[in-house]
C-alpha positions in Angstrom: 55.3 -41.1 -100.2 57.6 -40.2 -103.0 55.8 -36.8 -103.9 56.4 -35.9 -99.8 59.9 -36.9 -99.6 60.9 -34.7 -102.8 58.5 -31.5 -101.0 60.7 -31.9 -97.7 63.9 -31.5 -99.9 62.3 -28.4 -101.8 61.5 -27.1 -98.4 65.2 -28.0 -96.8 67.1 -26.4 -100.1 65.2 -23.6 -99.9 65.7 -23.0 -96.5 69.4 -23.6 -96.9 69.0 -20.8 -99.9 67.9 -18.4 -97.6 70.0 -18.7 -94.9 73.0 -18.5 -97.3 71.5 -15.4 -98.9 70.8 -13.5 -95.4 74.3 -14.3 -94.5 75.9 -13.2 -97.9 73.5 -9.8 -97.5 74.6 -9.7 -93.5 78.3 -9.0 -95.1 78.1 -7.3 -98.0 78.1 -3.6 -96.5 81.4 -4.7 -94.7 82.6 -6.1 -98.4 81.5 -3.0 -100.0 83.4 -0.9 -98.0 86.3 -2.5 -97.8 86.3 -2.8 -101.7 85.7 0.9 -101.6 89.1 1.6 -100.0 91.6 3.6 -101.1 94.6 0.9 -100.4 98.2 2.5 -100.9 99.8 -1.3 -101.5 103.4 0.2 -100.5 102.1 1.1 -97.4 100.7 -2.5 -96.8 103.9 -4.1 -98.0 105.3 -1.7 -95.2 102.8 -2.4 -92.3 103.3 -6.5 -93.5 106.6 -6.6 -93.1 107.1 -6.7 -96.8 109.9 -4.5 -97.4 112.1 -6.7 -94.9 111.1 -9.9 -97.1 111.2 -8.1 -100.5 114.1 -7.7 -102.1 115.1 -3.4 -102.6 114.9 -3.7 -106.2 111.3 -5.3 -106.5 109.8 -2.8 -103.4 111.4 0.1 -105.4 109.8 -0.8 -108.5 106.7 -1.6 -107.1 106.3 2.0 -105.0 107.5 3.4 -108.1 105.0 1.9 -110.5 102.2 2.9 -107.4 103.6 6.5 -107.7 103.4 7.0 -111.7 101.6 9.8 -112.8 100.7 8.1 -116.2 101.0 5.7 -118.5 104.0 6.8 -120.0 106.1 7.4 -116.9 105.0 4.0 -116.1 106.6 2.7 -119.5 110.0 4.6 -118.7 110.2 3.1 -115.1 109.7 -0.4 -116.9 112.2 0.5 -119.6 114.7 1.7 -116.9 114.0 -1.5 -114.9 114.4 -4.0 -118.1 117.8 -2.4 -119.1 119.2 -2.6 -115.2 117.9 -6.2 -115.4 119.6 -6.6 -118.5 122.9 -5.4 -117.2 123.0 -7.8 -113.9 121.4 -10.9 -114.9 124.6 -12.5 -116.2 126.1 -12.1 -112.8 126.7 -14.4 -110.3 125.8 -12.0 -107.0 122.4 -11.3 -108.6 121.5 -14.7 -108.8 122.3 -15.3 -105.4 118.5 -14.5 -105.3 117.2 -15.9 -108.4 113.9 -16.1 -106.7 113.9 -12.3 -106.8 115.7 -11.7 -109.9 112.4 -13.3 -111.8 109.9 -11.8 -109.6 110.8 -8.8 -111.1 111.0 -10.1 -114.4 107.3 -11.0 -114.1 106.5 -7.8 -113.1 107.9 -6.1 -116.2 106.0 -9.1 -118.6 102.8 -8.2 -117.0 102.7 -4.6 -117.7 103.2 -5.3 -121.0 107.0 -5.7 -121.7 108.8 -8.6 -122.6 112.4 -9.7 -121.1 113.3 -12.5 -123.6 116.6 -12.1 -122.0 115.3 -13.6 -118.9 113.4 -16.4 -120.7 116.6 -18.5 -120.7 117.1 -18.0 -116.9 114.1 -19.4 -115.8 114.3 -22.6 -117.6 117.7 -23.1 -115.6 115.8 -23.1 -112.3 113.6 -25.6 -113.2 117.2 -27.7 -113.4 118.1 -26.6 -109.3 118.3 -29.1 -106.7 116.4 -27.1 -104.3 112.7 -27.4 -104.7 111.5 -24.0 -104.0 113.2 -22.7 -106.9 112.1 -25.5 -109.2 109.0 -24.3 -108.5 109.7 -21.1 -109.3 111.7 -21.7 -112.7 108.5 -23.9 -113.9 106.3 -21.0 -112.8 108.1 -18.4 -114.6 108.3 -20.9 -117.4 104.6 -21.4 -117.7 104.2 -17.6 -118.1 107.1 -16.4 -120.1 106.5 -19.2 -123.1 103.8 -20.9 -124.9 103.3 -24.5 -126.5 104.9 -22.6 -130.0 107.8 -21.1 -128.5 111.5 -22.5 -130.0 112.8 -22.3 -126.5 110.4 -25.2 -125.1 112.6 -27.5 -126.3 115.1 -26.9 -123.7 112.4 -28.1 -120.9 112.0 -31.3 -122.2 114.8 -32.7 -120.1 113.9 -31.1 -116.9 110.1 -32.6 -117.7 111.7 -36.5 -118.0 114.2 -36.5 -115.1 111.4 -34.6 -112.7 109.0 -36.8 -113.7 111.1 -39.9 -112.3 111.9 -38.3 -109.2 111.3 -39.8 -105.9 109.8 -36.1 -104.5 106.0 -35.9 -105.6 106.2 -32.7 -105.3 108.8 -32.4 -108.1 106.8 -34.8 -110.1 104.2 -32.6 -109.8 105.3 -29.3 -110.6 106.2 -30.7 -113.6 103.0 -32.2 -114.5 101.3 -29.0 -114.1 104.0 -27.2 -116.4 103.1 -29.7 -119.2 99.5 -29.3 -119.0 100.4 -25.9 -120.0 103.1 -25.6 -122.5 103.4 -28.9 -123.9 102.4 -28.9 -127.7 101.8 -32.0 -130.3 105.3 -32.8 -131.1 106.9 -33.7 -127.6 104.0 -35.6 -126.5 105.7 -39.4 -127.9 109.2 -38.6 -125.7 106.9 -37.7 -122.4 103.8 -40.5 -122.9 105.9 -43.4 -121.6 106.8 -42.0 -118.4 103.5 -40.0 -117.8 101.5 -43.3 -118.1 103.2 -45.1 -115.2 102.2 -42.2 -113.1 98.2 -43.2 -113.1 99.2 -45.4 -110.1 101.5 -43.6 -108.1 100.7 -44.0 -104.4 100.3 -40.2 -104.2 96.5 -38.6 -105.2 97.6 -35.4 -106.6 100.2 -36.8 -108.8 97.4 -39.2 -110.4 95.1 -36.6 -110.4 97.7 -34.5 -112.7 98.4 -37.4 -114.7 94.9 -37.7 -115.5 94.7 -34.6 -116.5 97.6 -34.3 -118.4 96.4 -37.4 -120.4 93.8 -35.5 -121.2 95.4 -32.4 -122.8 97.9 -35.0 -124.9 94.1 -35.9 -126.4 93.0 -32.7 -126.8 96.3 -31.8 -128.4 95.8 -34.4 -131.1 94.0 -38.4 -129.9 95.9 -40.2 -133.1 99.1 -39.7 -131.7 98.3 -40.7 -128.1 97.8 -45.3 -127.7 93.4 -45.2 -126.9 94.1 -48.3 -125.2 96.3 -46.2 -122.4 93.8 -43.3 -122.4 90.7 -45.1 -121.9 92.3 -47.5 -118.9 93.6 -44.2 -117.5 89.7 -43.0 -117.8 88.8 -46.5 -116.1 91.0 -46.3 -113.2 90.6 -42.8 -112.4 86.7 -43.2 -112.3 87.4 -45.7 -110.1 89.9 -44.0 -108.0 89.4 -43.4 -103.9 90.5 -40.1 -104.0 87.2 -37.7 -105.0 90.3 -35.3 -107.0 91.0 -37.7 -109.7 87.6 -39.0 -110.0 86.5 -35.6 -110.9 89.7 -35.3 -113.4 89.1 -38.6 -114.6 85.2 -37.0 -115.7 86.9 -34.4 -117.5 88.9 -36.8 -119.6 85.2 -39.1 -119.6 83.7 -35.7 -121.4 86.4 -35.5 -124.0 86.2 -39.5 -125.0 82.5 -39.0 -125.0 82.1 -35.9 -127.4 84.5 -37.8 -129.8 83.3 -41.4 -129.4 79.6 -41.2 -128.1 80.0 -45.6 -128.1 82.2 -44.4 -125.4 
């Protein structure tokens, strides 16, 4: 009875198989051609509606960029566009739209340029009131430092006060910038108030609490209470939501490769 029960599933997944297949083969000349396109992304910023909801500066630099000849007149248009960054920054008009203003920062870093200048700036927003650019300071954060870099110190006190807030969505931007810059020796003035989180009434803040636990052990386990990290393991396995059970795994793998009594 067993041996025909596990046939019909061989016969159901591999029906499933092929039907997935034929529909992934049904669609891949349409992929392929698309893919094959020669896209001019100014002129779909245009025909979007992008240049009304970009700012001049960033849809200059970007049809700019699209329109270099080479390599090197791409480094001169960055150049050009880190020195007029430079010179407006400190100003209060351009940071009517700070939002902007770091867009365009981003740009230049991922071509290949820094704007240290800018780094300072961006830990600022994650200190605004309004939420979208909170967001967007913590963003910038995550990818204009690393765990190392002597200016993480300064986000340390936007970290505690978010991660007390009443918005979960603040809580959890913050949560998510941890898991990516925090480093060894800020992990005792953040562990108090993370640990509390591991039953807050929203899923996705437990679920980033979870896994935030998890890179404090990873970072280095003698610093962080075992008692705390294997309850948080305990609850999270145990969790309703399907999110943090699956984080709460990850954090089961790491005990287990270190502790097998786990």
């Amino acid at each position: 009875m067993e041996n025909n029960n596990i046939d019909e599933m061989k016969e159901t997944a591999k029906a499933l198989v092929g039907k997935m297949t034929k529909n992934i083969s049904d669609r891949l000349p349409e992929w392929t051609s698309i893919l094959n396109q020669d896209v001019d992304l100014v002129l779909l910023f245009e025909r979007m509606g992008g240049k009304g909801q970009l700012s001049k500066g960033f849809y200059d630099l970007v049809k700019a960029i699209s329109e270099a000849k080479s390599k090197e007149e791409e480094d001169r248009i960055i150049l050009a566009e880190i020195e007029t960054l430079r010179a407006i920054h400190t100003s209060e008009e351009a940071w009517k739209h700070p939002k902007q203003l770091l867009l365009r920062m981003l740009y230049c870093e991922m071509l290949g340029h820094t704007v240290e200048f800018g780094y300072v700036s961006a830990i600022n927003m994650t200190q605004k009131i309004k939420l979208t650019e909170k967001k967007v300071g913590y963003l910038a954060s995550t990818l204009f430092l690393h765990p190392e870099h002597e200016l993480l110190l300064m986000l340390v006190n936007s970290f505690r006060k978010d991660l007390q807030s009443s918005n979960h969505l603040e809580v959890c931007a913050a949560l998510s910038a941890m898991t990516k810059l925090l480093s060894v020796d800020f992990v005792p003035a953040v562990q108090p108030i993370v640990l509390p989180l591991l039953n807050h009434h929203e899923e996705t803040v437990r679920k980033k609490a979870v896994m935030l636990i998890r890179r404090f052990w990873v970072l280095d386990h003698e610093i962080v209470d075992n008692d705390s990290v294997f309850g948080a393991m305990k609850r999270g396995l145990c969790d309703p939501d399907p999110s943090v059970v699956t984080a709460s795994v990850c954090l089961f793998m790491e005990l287990t490769a270190w502790s097998p009594e786990v």
